[in-house]
KOLTIZA-222504 format. One line per 10 residues: number of its first residue (from 0); their letters; for each residue z, y, x of C-alpha. Coordinates in steps of 0.02 Angstrom, whole numbers. Example, Ala and Ser with C-alpha at 12.3 -4.5 7.8 and 13.67 -1.06 7.14 Angstrom:
BEGIN
0	AS	390/-225/615  357/-53/684
END
This chain:
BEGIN
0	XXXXXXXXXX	4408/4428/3906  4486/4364/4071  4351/4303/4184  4367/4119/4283  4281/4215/4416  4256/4416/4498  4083/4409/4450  4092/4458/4263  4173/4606/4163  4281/4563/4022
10	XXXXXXXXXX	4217/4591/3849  4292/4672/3701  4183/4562/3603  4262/4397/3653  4430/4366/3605  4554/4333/3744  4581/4141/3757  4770/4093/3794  4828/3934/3826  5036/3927/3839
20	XXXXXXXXXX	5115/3777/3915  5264/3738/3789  5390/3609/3759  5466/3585/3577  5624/3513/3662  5637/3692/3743  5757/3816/3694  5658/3968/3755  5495/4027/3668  5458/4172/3799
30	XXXXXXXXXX	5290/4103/3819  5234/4104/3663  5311/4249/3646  5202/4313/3760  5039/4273/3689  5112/4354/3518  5138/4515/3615  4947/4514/3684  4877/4463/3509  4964/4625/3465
40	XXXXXXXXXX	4848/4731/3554  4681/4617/3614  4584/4493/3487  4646/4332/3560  4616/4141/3549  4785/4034/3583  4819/3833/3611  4971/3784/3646  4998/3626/3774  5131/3527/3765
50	XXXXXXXXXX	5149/3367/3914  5237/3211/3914  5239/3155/4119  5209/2966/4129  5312/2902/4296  5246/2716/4255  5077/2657/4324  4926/2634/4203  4939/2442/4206  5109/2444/4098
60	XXXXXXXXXX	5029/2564/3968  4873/2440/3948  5013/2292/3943  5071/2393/3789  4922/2384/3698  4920/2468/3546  5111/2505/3528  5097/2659/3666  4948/2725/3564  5052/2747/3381
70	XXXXXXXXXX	5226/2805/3488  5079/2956/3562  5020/2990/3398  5170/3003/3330  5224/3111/3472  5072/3228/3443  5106/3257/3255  5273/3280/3288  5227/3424/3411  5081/3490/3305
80	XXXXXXXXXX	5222/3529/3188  5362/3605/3288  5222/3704/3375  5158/3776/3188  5341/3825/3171  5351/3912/3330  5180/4006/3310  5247/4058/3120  5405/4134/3204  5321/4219/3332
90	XXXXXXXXXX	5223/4318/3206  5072/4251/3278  4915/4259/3141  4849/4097/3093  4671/4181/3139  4711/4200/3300  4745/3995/3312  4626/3901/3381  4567/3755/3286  4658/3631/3389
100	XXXXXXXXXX	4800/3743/3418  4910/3607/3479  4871/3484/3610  4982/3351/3680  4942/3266/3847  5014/3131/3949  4995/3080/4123  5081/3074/4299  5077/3259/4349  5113/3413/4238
110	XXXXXXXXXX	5020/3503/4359  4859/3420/4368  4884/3420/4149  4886/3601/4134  4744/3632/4259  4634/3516/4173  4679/3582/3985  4649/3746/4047  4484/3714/4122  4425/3612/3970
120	XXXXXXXXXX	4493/3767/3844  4408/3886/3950  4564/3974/3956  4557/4165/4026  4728/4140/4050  4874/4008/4079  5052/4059/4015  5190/4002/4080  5374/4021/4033  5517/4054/4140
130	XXXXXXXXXX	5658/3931/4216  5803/3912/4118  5913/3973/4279  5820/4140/4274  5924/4298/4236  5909/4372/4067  5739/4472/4082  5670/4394/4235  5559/4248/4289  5605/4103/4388
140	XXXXXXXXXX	5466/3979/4437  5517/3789/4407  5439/3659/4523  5279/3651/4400  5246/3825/4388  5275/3864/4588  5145/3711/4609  5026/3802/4480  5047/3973/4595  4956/3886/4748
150	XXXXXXXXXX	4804/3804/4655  4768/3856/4504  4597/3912/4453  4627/3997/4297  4743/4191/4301  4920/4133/4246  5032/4229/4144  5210/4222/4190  5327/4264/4044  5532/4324/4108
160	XXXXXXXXXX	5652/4231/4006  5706/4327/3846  5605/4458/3859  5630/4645/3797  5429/4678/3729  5346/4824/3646  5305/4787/3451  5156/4882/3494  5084/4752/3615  5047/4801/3768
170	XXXXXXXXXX	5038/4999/3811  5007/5017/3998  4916/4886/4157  5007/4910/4308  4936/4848/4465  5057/4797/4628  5016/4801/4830  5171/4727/4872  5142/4762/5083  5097/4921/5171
180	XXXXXXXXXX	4907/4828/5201  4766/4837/5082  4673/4676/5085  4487/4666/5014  4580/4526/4896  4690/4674/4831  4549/4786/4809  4472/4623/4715  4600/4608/4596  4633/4800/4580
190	XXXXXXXXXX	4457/4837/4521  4461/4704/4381  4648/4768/4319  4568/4932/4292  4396/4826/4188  4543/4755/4082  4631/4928/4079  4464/5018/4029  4415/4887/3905  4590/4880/3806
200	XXXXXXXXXX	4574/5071/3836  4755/5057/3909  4833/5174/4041  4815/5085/4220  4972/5115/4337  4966/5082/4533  5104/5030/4624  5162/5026/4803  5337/4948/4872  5424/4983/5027
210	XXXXXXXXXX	5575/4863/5035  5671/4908/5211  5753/5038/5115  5744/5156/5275  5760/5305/5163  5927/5275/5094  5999/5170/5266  6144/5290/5351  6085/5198/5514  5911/5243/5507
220	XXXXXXXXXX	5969/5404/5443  6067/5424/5617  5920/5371/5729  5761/5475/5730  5675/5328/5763  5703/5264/5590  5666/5422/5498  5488/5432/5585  5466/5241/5515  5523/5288/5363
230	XXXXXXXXXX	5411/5456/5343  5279/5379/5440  5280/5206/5296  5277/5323/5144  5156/5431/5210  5045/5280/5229  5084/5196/5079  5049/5350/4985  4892/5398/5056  4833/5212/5026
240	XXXXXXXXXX	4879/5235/4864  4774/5397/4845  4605/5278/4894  4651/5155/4783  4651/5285/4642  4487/5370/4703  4411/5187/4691  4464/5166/4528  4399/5336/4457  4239/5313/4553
250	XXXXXXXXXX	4186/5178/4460  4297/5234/4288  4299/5378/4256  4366/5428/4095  4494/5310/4143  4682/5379/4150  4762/5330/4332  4945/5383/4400  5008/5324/4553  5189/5282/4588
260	XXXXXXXXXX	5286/5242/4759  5458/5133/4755  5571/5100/4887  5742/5019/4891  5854/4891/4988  5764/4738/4946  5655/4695/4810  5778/4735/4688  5813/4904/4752  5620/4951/4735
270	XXXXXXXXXX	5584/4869/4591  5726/4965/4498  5679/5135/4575  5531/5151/4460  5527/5179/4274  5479/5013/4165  5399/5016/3974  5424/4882/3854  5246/4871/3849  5225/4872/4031
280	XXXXXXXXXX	5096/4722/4110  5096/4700/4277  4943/4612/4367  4945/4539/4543  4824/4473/4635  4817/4318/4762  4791/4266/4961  4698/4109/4959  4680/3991/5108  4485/3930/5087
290	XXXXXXXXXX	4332/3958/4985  4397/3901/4818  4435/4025/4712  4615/3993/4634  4784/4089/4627  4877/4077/4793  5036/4192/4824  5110/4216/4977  5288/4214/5027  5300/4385/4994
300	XXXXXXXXXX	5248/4398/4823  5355/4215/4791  5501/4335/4853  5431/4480/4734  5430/4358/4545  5599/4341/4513  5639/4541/4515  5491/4575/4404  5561/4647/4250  5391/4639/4145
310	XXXXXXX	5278/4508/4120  5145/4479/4255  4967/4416/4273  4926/4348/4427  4732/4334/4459  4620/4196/4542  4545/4260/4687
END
């Protein structure tokens, strides 16, 4: 399972629960499926959520009466059934439903919806689909979603749009820095992707990016200035990279670790210089401002989302 906090171990035992926020007006069903692609490798436990966002104030809905009540119902049937269909298609098990598999809430903020429906599912994870605007294969946070990034307390799972995923399920963890500075938030989230990676018994990939591209710059290559940056940031990219394995193997040992360095012009660049699997999840952790434990990302892993060409799991830190 996906702990709400760094203080427990997941459990084969448990199944996974998965909530996925879905809309049956919505043309994409990357998020749910997703959750179909996890159910293919871990025991899991799914609800979908579906919102309707009420802009009027409470004192026209209780002017209603009654009336508001039936048109929710209705609503919620309605949804109950399209969602049904969309689980079906997915090839998602009815076993793996939960008993209440479909939920409809209404209220003034989305936001606030999903973080409560989460909480109250005891959801290990929150899955979110992409914006319609995103590039085939890639994930584009909508105005929800980026609001969701900066508070949530529950790991969210951020599904590209029309996604290319492994019938198997998934086959390998992958675990991101995205800067040239370990942070004991990093080394947080990287010892719980490798719990997850030892209890799927999954392969658990390490990544570090360098995005100035000074390798492959004809200036730099022309100043010796910018080759010793550019030896000087691999060489310390790769040697954190080396602790960050010996961590992992410290504490799992049986556990099968490779480490892999990308650098390119841009995000882009990087992200394309390494070799992707169709079963390939990528986990990230978070920055928070505070005490509370939620997901937070920075600017620069905002900037990193949209070139991610696998799904990712951001955790609460």
């Amino acid at each position: 399972m996906m702990p709400k906090n760094h203080s427990a171990p997941p459990s084969s035992q448990r199944p996974l629960r998965i909530l996925v926020a879905w809309r049956p007006d919505s043309d994409d069903d990357e998020a749910i499926e997703c959750a179909a692609w996890l159910g293919r490798s871990f025991a899991i436990r799914l609800r979908v959520v579906s919102t309707v966002r009420r802009p009027w104030p409470s004192s026209t809905i209780s002017r209603l009466g009654g009336k508001y009540t039936k048109w929710l119902k209705k609503q919620s049937q309605e949804c109950a059934r399209q969602v049904k269909k969309a689980l079906g298609a997915a090839g998602i098990e009815k076993n793996q439903w939960d008993e209440n598999y479909s939920l409809l809430l209404e209220g003034p903020s989305e936001t606030v919806l999903l973080a409560e429906a989460a909480k109250e599912f005891e959801a290990d994870a929150l899955i979110l689909g992409s914006s319609a605007s995103a590039p085939k294969g890639r994930f584009l946070a909508g105005s929800t979603t980026d609001a969701l990034l900066h508070s949530s307390p529950t790991a969210l799972g951020l599904a590209p749009r029309r996604p290319k995923l492994s019938k198997r399920g998934v086959t390998r963890l992958n675990f991101a820095y995205l800067s040239a500075d370990s942070h004991d938030d990093d080394q947080s989230a990287l010892h719980y992707a490798a719990t997850y990676a030892q209890c799927w018994e999954l392969p658990l990939r390490i990544l570090a990016f360098s995005t100035e591209g000074l390798a492959d710059s004809e200036l730099h290559e022309q100043l010796p200035l910018g080759r010793e940056l550019s030896v000087e940031w691999r060489e310390h990219s790769l040697a954190m990279l080396d602790r960050a394995r010996d961590s992992v193997l410290k504490d799992f040992p049986d556990l099968h670790v490779e480490t892999d360095f990308a650098s390119g012009a841009g995000w882009g660049g990087a992200v394309d210089s390494l070799k992707w699997k169709k079963g390939d999840l990528l986990c990230l952790g978070s920055h928070p401002v505070g005490a509370l434990q939620r997901v937070f990302l920075g600017s620069t892993a905002s900037s990193f989302l949209p070139h991610s060409p696998v799904p990712v799991l951001v955790f609460p830190t």
